[in-house]
N, C-alpha and C positions, 0 to 999 in steps of 0.2 A: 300576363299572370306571372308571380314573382315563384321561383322554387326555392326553399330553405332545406339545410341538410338534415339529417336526423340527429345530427350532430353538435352542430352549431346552429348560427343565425345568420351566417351571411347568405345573401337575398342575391341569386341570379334568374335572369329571364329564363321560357321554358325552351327556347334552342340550344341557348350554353348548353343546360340540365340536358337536353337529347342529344347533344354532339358530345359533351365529356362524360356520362354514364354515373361517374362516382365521384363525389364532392372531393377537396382535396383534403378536408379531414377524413378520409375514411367513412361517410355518412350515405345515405342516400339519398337526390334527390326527391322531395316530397314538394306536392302545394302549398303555398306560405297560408294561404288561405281556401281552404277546401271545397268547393264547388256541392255543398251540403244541400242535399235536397232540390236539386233543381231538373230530374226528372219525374214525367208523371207519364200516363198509358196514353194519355192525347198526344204526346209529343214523339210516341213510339209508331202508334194504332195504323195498320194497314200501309206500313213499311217496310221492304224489303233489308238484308242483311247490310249493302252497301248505305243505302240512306241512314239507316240504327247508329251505321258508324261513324258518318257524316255531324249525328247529332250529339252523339258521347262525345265525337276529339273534341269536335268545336269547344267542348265547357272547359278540357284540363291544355289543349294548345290553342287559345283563341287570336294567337301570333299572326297565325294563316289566314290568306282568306278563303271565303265558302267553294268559290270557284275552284283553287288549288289543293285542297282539303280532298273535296272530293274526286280530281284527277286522280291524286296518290290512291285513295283507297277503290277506286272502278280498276285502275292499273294493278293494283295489289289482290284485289278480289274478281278476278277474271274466268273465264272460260280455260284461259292456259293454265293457269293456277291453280283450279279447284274443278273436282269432277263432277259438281253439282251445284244448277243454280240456287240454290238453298244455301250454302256453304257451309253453315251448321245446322244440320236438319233434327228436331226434334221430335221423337217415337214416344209415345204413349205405350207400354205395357201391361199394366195395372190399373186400376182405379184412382192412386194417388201416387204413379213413380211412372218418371217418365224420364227416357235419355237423351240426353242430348248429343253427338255424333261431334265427334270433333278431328276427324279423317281422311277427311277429303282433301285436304295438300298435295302439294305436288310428293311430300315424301311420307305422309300417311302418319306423320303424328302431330298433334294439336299445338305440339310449338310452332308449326305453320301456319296456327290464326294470326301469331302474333309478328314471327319472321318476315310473312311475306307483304306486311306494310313496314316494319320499322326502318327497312333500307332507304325507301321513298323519305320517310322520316330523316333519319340519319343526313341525307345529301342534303334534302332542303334545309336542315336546318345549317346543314356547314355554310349554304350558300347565304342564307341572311344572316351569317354572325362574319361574312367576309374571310371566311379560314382558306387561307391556300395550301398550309401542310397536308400531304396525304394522313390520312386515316388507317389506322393500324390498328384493327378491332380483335383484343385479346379475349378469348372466351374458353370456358372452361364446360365440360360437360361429361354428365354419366350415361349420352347415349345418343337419346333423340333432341336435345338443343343443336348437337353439331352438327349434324348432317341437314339440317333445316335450315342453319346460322348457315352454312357452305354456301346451301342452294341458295338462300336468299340475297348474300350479296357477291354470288359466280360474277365475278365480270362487271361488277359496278365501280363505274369509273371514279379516281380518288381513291379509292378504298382497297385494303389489304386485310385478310381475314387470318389468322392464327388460331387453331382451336387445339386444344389440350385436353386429352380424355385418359384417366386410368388404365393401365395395362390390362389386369382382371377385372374393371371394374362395367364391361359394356360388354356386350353380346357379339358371340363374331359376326353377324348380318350387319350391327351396326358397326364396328370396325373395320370392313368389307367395304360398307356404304360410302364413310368417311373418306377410308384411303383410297379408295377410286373417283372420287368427287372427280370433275372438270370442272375446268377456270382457270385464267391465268395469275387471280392474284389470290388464291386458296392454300392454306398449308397447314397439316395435321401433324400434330406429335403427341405420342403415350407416354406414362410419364408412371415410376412408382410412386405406390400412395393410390389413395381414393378421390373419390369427385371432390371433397371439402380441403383437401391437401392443393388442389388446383387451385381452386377458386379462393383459398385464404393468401396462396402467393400472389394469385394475380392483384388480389386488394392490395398487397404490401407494393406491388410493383406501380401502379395506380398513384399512390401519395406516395412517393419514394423523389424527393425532390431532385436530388442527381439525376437519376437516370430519366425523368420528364425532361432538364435539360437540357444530355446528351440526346435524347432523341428529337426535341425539338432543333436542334443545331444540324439535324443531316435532313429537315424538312421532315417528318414526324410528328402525331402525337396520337394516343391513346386513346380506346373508347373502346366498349364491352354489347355484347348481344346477351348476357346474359342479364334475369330480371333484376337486376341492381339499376339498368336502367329504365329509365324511364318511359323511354320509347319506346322498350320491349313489353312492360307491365301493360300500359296503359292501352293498346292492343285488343287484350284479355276481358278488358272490362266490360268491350261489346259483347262478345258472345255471349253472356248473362245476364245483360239487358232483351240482346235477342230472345234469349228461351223467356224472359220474362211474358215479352209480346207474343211469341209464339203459346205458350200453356194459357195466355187468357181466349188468343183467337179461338184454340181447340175447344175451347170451354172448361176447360180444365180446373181454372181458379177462375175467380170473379178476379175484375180490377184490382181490388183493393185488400187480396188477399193474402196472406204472407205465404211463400214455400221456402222450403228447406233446400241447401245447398248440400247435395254429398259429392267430395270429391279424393279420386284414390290419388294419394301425392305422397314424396319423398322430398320435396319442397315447397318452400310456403308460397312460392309466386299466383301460384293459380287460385288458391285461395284469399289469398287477397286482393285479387282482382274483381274477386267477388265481394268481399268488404268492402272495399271500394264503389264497386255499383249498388252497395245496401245506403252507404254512403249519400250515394247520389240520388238517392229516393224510391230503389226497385225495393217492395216488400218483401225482402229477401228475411227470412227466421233466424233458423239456427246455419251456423256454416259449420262443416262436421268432416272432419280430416282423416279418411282411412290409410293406413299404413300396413303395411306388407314387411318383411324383412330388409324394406329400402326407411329404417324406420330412424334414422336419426334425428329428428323434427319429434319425434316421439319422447324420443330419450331426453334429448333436451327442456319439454316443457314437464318429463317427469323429475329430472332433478332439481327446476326451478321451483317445482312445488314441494319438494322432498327439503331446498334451503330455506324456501319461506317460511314452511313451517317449522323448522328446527328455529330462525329465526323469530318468530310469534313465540314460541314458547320459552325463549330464551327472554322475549320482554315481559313476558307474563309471571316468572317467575321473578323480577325483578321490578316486579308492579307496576310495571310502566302502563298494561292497560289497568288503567282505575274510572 
């Protein structure tokens, strides 16, 4: 399968896309051609959480074979990893609202659905694209990506982890967490500014053609744990295909019937993870993004609507809709 950026159109394989994270325009790896509608509830029906994920990666990495696919994710979704065989278990409440648990990691927040496969990811792919440089995975975070990014690649050989978080911007339990990690190739730094002050440098630092080739010259190169990649996204996608299988087994919905995604975020990775699985055929409705005072994702689609429409009205008044 080809990846194209969001950016451009140069067309790379999906290992390059999972070992270098961020196109070198600045884009995100995406499917050149989108894996649309290719699941259905027969393909899910009376499957556990490792097999669901077995059948989502196959469709966006079908690089790999079935055999090795599923080593990474039985490895990644284990007993030592998660403290329930279920690994995202799904509670019914109500009549029509049901949660889905997303806790159970080794560090108790839900970017360990996605951390504690992408490492597997990450290696394997450096190893079919033949990369000898160490890996030097920049990430940036306002709390629980880092300490999940730490734990998931403590000690994986090849790789070096760098994570950057906000001085005020993360909780002391999570700065506690971070700066006690174990590992020998882990290293935290706080940094003034907020989460997006991070993560807009590390994009600059990313396409920045100098310093890609000073760092490739001392055996280096760059790659991110945070959802810009691909291997981290894609992850995501399972758990929502799960709760899918999961609300029909209950009885919940029939097959073929649409639920509503509500997800509380300050970034859009998790929610379109879930587009993504709507994408791929799960009856998924409305996706619905609640925001807390972590609300820049908020802000941002309200000034986009605030310039479209200053723009509409600016053609309107110069008759351009007729």
């Amino acid at each position: 399968m080809n990846y194209t950026s969001t950016r451009g159109t140069v067309a790379v394989n999906e290992t390059y896309a999972l070992l270098h994270g961020l196109a070198e325009d600045g884009g995100l790896y995406v499917p050149a051609l989108f894996p649309s509608n290719c699941l259905s509830y027969s393909d899910v029906k009376d499957k556990n959480y490792q097999e669901i994920a077995a059948v989502v990666l196959a469709k966006l990495f079908p690089c790999f074979s079935e055999a090795h696919l599923k080593e990474m994710i039985n490895n990644a979704y284990s007993d030592v990893n998660f403290s329930t065989r279920d690994i995202a278990p799904l509670h019914s409440l109500l009549e029509k609202v049901s949660v889905l648990e997303l806790f159970h990691g080794r560090t108790q927040a839900f970017k360990d659905m996605a951390l504690s496969l992408f490492p597997y990811l990450l290696v394997a792919a450096k190893e079919a694209e033949g990369e000898t440089k160490e890996v030097l995975i920049l990430t940036a975070t306002s709390g629980d990506t880092g300490k999940a990014a730490l734990e998931g690649f403590k000690d994986v050989s090849g790789t070096h982890i760098q994570i950057f978080y906000p001085t005020d911007g993360v909780s002391p339990m999570q700065a506690e967490q971070m700066q006690k990690q174990e590992g020998d190739n882990v290293n935290v730094t706080a940094i003034h500014g907020n989460f997006d002050d991070a993560q807009q440098f590390l994009k600059r630092l990313f396409v920045d053609v100098d310093t890609a080739k000073s760092v490739a010259e001392k055996g280096v190169m760059f790659s991110s744990a945070n959802s810009i990649n691909i291997g981290r996204l894609a992850p995501q996608v399972v758990y929502y295909v799960n709760a899918y299988a999961e609300l029909v087994a209950q009885g919940a919905i029939h097959e073929d019937e649409a639920f509503n995604v509500v997800v509380p975020t300050g970034n859009f990775g998790n929610i379109l993870a879930a587009y993504y699985a709507k994408k791929m055929g799960i009856p998924i409705g409305k996706l619905i993004c609640a925001s807390n005072r972590n609300n820049v994702l908020t802000e941002f689609f309200g000034l986009e609507i605030i310039r479209h429409s200053k723009f509409c009205l600016y053609r309107l008044l110069h008759n351009e809709y007729l």
